[in-house]
N, C-alpha and C positions, 0 to 999 in steps of 0.2 A: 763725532761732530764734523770730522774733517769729510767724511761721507756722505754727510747730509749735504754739509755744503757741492761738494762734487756734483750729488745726485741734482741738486737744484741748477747748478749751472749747465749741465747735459740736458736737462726741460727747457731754460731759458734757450740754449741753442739749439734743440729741436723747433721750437717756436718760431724761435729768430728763420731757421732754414725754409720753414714754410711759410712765412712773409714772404721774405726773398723769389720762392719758385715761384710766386704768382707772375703772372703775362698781362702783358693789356686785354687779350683775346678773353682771360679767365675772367677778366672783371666785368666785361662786356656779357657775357655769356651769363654770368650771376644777375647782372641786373637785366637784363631778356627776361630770365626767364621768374623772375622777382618779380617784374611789372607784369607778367603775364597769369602768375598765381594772383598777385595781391585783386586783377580785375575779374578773374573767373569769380574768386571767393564775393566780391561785390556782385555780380551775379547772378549767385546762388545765394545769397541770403535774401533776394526778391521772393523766392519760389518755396516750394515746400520739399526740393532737392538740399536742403540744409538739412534737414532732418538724415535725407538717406546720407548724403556725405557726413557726418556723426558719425552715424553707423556703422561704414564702411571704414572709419578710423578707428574706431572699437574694435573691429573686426581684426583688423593690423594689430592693434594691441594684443590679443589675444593669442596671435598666431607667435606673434615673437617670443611670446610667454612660454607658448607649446615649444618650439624652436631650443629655448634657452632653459627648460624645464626635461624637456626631452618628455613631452605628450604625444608619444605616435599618434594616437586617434585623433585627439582633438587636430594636431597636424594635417593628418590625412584628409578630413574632411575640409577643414579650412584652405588648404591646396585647390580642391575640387573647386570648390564654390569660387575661390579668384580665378579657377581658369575659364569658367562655364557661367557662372553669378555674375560677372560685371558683363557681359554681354544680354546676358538678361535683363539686369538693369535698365540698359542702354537702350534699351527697346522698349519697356516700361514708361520711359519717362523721356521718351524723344520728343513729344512735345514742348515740355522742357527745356530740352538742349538746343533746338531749334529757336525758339525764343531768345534763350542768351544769345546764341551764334549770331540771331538777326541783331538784335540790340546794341550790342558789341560793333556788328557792320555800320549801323543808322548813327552811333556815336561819331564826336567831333573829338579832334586831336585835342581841344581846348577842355574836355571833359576827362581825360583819359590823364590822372592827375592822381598821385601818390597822397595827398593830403585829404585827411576823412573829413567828414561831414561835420564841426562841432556843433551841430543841434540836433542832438539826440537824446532828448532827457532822462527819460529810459525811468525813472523816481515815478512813485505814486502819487508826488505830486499834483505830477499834470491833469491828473485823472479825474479831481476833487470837484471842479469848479464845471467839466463837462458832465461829468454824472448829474451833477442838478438841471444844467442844462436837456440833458438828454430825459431826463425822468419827467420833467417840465414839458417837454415837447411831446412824448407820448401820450401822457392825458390831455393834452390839448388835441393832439391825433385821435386820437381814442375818442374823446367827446361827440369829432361830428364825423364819425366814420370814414375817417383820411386814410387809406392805406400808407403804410409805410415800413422801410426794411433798414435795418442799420447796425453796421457790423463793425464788432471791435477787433480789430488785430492783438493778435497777445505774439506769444513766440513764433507761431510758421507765419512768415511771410505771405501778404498775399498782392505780389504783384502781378501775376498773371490777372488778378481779376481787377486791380487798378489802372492796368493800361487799355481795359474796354470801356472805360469811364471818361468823365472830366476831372483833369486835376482841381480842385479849390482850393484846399490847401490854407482854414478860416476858422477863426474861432467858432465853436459851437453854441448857439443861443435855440431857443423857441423860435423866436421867428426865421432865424435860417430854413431850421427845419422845416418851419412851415408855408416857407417859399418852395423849397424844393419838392415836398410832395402835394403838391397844391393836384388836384388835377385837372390834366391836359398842360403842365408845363413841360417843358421838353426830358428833364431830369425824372420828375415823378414815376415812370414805370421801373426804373433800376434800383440797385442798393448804394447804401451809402458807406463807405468804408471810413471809419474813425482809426485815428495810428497817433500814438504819442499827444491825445486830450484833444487832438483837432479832426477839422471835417477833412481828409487827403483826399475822397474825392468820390463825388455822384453819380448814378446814372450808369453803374456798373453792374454787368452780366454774371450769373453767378451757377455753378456746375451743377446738373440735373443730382439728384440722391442716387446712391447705387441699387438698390431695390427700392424704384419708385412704384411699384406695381404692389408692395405691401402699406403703401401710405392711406390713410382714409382717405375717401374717397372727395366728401367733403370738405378737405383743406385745399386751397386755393392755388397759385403757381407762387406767389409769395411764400407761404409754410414750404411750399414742396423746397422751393428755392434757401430758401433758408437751411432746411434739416441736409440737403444735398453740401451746404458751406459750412455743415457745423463736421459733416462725414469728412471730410479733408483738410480740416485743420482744428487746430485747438480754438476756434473764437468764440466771441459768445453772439447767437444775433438775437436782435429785438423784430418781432413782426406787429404790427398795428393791422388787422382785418377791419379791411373795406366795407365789409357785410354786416359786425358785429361792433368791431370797434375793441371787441378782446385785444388785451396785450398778450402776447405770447416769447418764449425765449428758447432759442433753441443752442445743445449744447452737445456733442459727442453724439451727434446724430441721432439723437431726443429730442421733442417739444412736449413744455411746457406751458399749460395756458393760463389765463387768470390771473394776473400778475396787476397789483394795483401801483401807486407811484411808490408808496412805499417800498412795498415789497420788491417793488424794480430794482431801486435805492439799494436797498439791503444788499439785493443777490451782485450788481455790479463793483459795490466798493468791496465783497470777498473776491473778486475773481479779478479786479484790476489792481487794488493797489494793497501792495502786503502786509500782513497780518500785523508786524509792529510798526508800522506806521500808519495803519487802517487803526490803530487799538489807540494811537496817538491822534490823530486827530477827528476820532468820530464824533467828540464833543462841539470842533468847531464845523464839523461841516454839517450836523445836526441844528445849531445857532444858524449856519446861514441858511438852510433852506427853511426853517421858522420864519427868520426874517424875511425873504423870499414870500413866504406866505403870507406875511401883514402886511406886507408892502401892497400886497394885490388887494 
């Protein structure tokens, strides 16, 4: 007993002595470099560099494993690739980097602020009442041959492709939509990015497909545009053809065409809002677009 206690009190004065050694210089130096993680990490959850930094901490995880397992090979190899891989990287995705770096520059001291965002609803919620919207909107597109492209953000970030747009940042209705792709308004030849049930923003340029020269020939710059933002991130997009008025949806750099409102319906309440809470309330969001429909 009388050891344990001993033992306890040699920890509390270990503890106690490295309270004490800290410096003003040490606290200064923690919060630097504190504030200067917390704003990369805001940075890189705009871009589809979140993904790789995962990665790259997976990667650390494993090596420490090897490290502490004593895995020469897996070691060996994991050595390699940090010494020769993050240069690689670095040059992969400089476009990227560049971005942050500029953003970062363009930013105001009055923005550069430890307190997160509280709306972020992140719930399936939000999702509920845009899906009718947005399903509403397509066959009204659809009906008199409106082109239109409109992309949901799920996990990768896509602010590279929000800041060639307009922010709106507005709830999503039929007629939104059908202001913005009206044509000849200024908005109607770009996409529309949806984030957390709303419109974030119009009129945004979107990355060619990586094997564009295997696409048919007859899909449009919209499909092409589409299938190139479904190759680089997880979203799901809707295309409205101009020509035809087909709904189409592209997903993991796939299209899918043919798509009625229903069927719109169905396929975005599985891919936006989760399975036990999609199982929870498909009876009411089923009620409201019935109503929705007597209404009209």
């Amino acid at each position: 007993m009388f050891d344990s206690i001993g033992n306890l009190t040699d920890l509390m004065d270990s503890i106690l002595g490295v309270f004490l050694s800290i410096r003003f210089n040490n606290i200064v130096d923690i919060a630097i470099l504190s504030f200067i993680l917390y704003h990369a990490f805001k940075l890189i959850r705009e871009t589809r560099a979140l993904q790789l930094v995962q990665g790259i901490l997976l990667l650390v995880a494993f090596y420490l494993l090897a490290m502490l397992f004593h895995l020469d090979a897996l070691k060996y190899l994991l050595k390699n690739f940090f010494q020769w891989g993050i240069l690689a990287l670095v040059v992969l995705f400089q476009p990227e980097l560049r971005r942050m770096i500029e953003k970062l520059g363009r930013a105001k001291i009055t923005d550069l602020s430890f307190i997160p965002n509280p709306d972020s609803p992140g719930s399936g919620d939000v999702w509920t009442e845009a899906i009718g919207a947005v399903c509403e909107a397509a066959q009204n597109l659809s009906s008199t041959c409106t082109g239109a492209l409109i992309i949901f953000e799920r996990k990768t970030r896509l602010g590279e492709q929000i800041d060639t747009g307009t922010i709106l940042n507005c709830t999503p209705s039929a007629a939104v939509f059908g202001n913005i792709f009206y044509p000849n308004t200024p908005l109607h030849d770009g996409a529309v990015i949806m984030r957390d049930g709303k419109i974030l923003a119009a009129g945004c340029f979107l990355p060619k497909p990586q094997k564009e020269e295997l696409i048919a020939k007859q899909l449009g710059s919209r499909h092409r545009a589409a299938i190139g933002m479904s190759e680089n991130s997880d979203a799901v997009v809707i295309v409205v053809s101009e020509e035809t008025g087909t709904i189409s949806v592209a997903e993991n750099g796939e299209l899918t065409r043919g798509f009625s409102k229903d069927s719109l319906a169905k396929l975005l309440r599985s891919r936006l809002i989760p399975e036990e809470q999609n199982n929870g309330n498909s009876s009411t969001f089923v009620g409201r677009v019935i109503s929705g429909w007597r209404k009209k």
